[in-house]
C-alpha positions as a Markdown table, in Angstrom:
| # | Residue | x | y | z |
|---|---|---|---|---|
| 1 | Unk | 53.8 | 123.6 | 100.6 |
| 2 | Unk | 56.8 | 122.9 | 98.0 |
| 3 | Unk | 58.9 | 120.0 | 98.1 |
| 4 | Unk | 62.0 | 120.1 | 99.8 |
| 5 | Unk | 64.7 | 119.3 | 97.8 |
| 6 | Unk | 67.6 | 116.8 | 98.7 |
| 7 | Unk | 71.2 | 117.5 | 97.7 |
| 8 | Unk | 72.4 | 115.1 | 94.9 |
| 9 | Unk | 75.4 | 113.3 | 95.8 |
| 10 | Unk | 77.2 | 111.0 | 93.4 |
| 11 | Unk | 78.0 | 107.4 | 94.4 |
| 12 | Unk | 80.8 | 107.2 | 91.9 |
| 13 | Unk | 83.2 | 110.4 | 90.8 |
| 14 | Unk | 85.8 | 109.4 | 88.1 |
| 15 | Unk | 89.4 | 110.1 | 88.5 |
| 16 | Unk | 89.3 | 114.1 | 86.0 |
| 17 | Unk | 86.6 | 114.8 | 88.5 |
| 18 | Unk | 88.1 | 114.2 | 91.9 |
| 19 | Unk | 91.8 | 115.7 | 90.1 |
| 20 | Unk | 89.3 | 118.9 | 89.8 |
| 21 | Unk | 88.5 | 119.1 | 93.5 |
| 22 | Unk | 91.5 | 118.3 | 95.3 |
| 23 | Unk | 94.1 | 120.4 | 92.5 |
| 24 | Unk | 96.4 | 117.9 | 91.9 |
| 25 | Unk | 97.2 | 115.6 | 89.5 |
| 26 | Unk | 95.7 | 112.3 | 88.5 |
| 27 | Unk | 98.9 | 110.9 | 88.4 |
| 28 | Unk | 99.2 | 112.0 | 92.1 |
| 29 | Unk | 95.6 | 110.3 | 92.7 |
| 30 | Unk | 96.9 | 107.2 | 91.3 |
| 31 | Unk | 100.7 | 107.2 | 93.7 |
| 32 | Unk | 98.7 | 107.9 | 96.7 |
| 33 | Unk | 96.3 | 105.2 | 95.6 |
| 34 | Unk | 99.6 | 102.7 | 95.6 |
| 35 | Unk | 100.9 | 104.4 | 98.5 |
| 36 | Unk | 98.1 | 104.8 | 101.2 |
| 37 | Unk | 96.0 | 101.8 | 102.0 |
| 38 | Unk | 92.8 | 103.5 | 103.3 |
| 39 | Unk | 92.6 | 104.6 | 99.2 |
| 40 | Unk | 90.4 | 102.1 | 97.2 |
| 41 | Unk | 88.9 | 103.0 | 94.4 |
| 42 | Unk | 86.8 | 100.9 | 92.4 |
| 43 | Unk | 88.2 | 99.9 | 89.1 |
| 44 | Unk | 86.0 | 98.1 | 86.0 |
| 45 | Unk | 87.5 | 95.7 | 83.5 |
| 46 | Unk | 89.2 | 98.2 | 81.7 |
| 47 | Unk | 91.1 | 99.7 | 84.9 |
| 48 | Unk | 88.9 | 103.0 | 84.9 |
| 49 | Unk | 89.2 | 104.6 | 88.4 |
| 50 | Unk | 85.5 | 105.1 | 90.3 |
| 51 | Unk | 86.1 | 107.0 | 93.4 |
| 52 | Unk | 83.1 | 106.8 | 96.5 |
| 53 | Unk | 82.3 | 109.1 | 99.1 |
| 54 | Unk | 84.3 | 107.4 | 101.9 |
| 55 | Unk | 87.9 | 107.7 | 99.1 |
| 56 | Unk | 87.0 | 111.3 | 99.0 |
| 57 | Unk | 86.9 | 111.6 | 102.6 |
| 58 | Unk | 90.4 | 109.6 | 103.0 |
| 59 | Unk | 91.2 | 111.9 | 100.5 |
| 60 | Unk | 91.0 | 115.2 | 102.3 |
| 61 | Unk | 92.8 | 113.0 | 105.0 |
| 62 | Unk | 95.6 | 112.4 | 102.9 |
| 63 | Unk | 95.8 | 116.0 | 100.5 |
| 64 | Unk | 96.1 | 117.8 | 104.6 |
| 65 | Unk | 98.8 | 115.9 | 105.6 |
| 66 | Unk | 100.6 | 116.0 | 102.3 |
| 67 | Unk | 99.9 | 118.8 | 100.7 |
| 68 | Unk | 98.7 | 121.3 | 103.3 |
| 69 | Unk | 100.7 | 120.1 | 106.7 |
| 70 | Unk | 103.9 | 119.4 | 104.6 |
| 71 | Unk | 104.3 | 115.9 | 105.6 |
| 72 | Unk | 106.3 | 113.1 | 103.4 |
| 73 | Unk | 104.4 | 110.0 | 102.4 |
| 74 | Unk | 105.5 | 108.1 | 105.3 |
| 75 | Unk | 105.2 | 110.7 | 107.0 |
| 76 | Unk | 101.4 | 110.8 | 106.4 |
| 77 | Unk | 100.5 | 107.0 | 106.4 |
| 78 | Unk | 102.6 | 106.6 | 110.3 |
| 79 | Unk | 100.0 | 109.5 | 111.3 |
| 80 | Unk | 97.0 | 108.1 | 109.9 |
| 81 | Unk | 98.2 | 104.2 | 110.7 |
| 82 | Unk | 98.9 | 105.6 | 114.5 |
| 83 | Unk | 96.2 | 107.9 | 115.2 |
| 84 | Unk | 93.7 | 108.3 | 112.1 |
| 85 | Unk | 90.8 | 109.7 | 114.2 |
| 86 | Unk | 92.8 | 112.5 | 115.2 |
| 87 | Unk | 93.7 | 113.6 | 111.9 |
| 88 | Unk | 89.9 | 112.9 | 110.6 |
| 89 | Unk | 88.9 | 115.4 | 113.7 |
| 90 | Unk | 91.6 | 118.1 | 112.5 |
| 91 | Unk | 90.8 | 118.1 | 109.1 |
| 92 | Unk | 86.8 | 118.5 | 109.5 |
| 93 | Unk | 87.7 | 121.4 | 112.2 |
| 94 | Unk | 90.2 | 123.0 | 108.9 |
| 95 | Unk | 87.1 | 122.6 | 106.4 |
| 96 | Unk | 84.5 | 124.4 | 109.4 |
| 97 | Unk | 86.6 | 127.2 | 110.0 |
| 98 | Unk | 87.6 | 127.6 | 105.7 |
| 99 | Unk | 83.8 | 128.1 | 105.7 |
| 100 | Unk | 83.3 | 130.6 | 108.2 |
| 101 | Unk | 86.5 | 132.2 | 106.9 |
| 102 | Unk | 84.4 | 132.3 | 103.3 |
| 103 | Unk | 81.1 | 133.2 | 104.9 |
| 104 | Unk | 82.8 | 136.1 | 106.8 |
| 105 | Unk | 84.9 | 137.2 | 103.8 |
| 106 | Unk | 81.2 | 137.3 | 101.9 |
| 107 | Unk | 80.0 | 139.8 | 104.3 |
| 108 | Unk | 82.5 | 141.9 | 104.4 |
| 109 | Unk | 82.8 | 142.0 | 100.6 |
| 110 | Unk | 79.0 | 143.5 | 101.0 |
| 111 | Unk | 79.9 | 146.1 | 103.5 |
């Protein structure tokens, strides 16, 4: 019987890394870092940026509102400050139906 093997997750992803995945800039990373308080990444002696899971999660948060739902800055921290669990719910529904839109697109590519 062959071992299962277990997704590897990072506990750290450094600023050119989570830049990658969300398409924007690290100087954006670094604004909505000042901007949003639910954003804290760690930061060693030197000031490097180490971003966790649960930034990466506020993250998505943050790039649907901003980036995706058109919202300003304020616009985006009065939603999350007033109702955060909404907006957590919406954006996990958005990345469930982007993956059956993929999975569907996949099999129709092999029609």
């Amino acid at each position: 019987m062959p071992l299962k093997e277990k997704e590897i997750t990072k506990m750290y992803y450094s600023i050119s890394e989570v830049s990658k995945m969300f398409d924007v800039r690290q100087s954006t990373l670094r604004y909505w870092e000042k901007e949003f308080d639910i954003l804290q990444p760690k930061k060693n002696k030197k000031g490097t940026r180490y971003f966790t899971q649960a930034d990466i999660d506020n993250l998505k948060i943050i790039f649907h509102l901003v980036k995706e739902r058109g919202f300003t800055i304020q616009g985006a921290k009065d939603k999350i400050k007033g109702n955060k669990e909404d907006t957590i719910n919406t954006v996990e529904i958005m990345g469930s139906l982007k993956r059956v839109k993929d999975f569907l697109l996949e099999i129709k590519s092999e029609l």
